[in-house]
C-alpha positions in Angstrom: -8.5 -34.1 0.1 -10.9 -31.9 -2.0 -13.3 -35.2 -2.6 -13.9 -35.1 1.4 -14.7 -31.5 0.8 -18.6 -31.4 0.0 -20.6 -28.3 0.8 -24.0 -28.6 2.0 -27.2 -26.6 0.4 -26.9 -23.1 1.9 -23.2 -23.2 1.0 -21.3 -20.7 -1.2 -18.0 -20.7 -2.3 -16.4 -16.6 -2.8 -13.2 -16.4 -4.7 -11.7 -13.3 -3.5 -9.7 -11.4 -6.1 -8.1 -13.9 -8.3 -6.5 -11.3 -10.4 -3.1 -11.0 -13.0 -2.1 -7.6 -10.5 -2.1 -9.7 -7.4 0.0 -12.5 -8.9 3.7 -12.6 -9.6 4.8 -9.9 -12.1 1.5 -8.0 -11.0 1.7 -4.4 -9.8 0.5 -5.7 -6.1 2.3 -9.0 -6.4 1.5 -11.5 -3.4 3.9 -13.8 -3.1 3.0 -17.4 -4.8 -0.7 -16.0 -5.9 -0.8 -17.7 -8.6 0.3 -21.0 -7.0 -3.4 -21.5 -5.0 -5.1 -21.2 -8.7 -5.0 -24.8 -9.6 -6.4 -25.2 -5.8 -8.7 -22.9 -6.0 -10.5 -24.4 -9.6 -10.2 -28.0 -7.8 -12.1 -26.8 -4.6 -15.2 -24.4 -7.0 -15.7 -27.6 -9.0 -17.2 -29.2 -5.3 -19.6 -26.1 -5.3 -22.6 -25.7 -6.9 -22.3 -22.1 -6.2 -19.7 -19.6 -6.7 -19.1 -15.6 -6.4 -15.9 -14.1 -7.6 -14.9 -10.8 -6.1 -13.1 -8.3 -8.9 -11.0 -5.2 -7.6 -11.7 -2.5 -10.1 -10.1 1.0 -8.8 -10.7 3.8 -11.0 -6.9 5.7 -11.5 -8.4 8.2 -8.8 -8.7 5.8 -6.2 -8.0 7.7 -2.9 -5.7 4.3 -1.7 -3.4 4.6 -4.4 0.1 6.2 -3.4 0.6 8.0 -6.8 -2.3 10.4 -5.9 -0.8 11.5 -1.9 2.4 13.8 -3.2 5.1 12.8 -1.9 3.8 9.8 -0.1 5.0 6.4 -1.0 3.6 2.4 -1.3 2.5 1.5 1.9 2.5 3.9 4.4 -0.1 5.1 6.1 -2.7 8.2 5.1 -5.4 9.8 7.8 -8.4 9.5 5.9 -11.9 10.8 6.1 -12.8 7.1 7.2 -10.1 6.8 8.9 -5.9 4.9 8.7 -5.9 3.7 5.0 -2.7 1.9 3.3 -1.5 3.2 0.4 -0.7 0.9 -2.9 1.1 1.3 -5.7 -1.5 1.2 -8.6 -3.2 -2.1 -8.8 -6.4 -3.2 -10.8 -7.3 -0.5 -12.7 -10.7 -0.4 -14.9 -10.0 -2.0 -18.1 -6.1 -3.1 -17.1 -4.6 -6.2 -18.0 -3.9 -6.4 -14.1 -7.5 -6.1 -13.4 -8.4 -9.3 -15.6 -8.8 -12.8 -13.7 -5.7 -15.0 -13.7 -5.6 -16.9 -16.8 -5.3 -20.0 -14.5 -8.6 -19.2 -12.7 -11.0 -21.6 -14.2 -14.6 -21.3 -12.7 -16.9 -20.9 -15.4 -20.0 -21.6 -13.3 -19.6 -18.9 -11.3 -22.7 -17.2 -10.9 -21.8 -13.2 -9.9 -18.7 -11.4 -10.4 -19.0 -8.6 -7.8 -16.3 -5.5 -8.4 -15.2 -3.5 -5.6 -13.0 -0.4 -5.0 -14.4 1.7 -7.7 -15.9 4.7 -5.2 -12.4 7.3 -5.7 -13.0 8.3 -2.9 -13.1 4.8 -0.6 -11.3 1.5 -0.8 -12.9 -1.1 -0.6 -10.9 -4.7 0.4 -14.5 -6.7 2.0 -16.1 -7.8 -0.7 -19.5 -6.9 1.8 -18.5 -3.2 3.0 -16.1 -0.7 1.7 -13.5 0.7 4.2 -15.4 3.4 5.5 -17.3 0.2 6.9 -20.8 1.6 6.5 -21.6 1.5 2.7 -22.8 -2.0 1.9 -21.6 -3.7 -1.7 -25.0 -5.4 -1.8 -23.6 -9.2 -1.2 -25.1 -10.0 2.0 -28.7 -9.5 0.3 -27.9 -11.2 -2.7 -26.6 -14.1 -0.4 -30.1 -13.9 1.9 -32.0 -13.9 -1.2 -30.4 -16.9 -2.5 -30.8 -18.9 1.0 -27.1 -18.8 1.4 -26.3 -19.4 5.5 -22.2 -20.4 5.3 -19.8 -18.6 3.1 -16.6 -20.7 2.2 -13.5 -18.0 1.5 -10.2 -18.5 -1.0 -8.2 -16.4 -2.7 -6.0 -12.9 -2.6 -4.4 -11.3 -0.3 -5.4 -13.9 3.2 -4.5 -10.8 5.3 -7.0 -8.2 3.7 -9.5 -8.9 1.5 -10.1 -12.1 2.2 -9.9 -11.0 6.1 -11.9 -8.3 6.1 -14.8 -10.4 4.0 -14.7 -13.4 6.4 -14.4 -11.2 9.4 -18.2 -9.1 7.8 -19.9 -12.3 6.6 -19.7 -13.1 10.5 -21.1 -9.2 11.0 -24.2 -10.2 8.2 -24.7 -13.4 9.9 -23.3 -15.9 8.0 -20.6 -18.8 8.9 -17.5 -18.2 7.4 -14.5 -20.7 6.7 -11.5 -19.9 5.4 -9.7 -22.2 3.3 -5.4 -20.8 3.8 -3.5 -23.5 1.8 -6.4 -21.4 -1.2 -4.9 -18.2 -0.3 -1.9 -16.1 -0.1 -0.8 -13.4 2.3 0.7 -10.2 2.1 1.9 -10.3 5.6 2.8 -6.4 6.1 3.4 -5.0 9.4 2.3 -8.1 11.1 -1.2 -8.2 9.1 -1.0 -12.0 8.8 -0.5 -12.6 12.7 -3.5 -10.0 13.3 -5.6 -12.3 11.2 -5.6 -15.1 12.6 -6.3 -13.9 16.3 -9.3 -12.0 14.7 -10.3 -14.8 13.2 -10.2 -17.0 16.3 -12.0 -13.6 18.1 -14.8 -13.4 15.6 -15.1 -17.2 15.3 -14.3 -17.4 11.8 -13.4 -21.4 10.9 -9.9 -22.3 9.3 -10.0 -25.5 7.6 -6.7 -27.4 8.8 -5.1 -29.6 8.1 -4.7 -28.0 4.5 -6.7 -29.2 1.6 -4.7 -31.1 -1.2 -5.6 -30.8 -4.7 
């Protein structure tokens, strides 16, 4: 239950992505993302200390499929940086998809950290982009602030809140992940490949779920 859940000092809760593009009706819709929103508030209100991860693509953005001719959603393009999906446009600067859920309810968050708005990279970790050298500047915020275990929720479970958990163990911080707080996109086995790399890298899943 979320009053067993208390985070010690060092804790900090990142909300990856709670945004209207990645919910139902959204131009990247993950199935049932806005169902973890009223889980997602319950579990903040247990941390003192919050960041919330914002995708914010410029219309340029390299992953979007609308800018490869001829290409289409989700395949596959040979980047500079190497395989990259391609989306259909999703959280564009200034878009009503790129605004927070209207559920999300976490005013005591203390940095809102946008991502994906180099054209020319994507960006799904909310601590490197995908060329997986160019730093977004969390990890020192998180050392400055004495942070040691980051706790992860939020959109999609399978690649940007993956790819965060998976480099918070890189920076040298615990990671837990929180799955009954996030949904999955689950493409071309992405979900499966999760969780063995987060057994590989040592990332903890909370089970059994957490109830609201």
């Amino acid at each position: 239950m979320i009053r067993d859940l208390n985070p010690a000092p060092g804790h900090v809760l990142v909300i990856i992505d709670p945004q209207v593009d990645f919910c139902p009706g959204g131009a990247l819709a993950v199935p049932g993302g806005d169902e973890v929103m009223p889980l997602v508030n319950a579990i903040a209100r247990r941390f003192d200390h919050v960041v919330i991860t914002q995708d914010w693509h410029p219309p340029t953005q390299v992953s979007f499929a609308t800018n490869h001719p001829g290409a289409e959603p989700y395949g596959l393009a040979k980047l500079a940086y190497g395989d990259q999906v391609l989306w259909p446009d999703h959280c564009v600067q200034g878009t009503p998809g790129a605004a927070f859920h209207p559920d999300l309810d976490v005013p005591h968050a203390e940095l809102v950290l946008r991502k994906g708005y180099n054209p020319h990279v994507d960006s799904y970790s909310a601590f490197y982009e995908n060329d997986r050298t160019t730093p977004t500047g969390l990890a020192g915020y998180l050392r400055e602030r004495g942070f040691r275990r980051c706790w992860f929720v939020g959109l999609a479970l399978d690649f940007c809140v993956r790819y965060s958990a998976e480099d918070a163990v890189r920076e040298g911080f615990a990671a837990v992940v929180i799955p009954d707080a996030c949904r999955a996109i689950d493409l071309n086995g992405s979900l499966a490949d999760t969780w063995r790399a987060f057994e590989r890298l040592g990332v903890v899943v909370v089970e059994p779920p957490l109830a609201a």
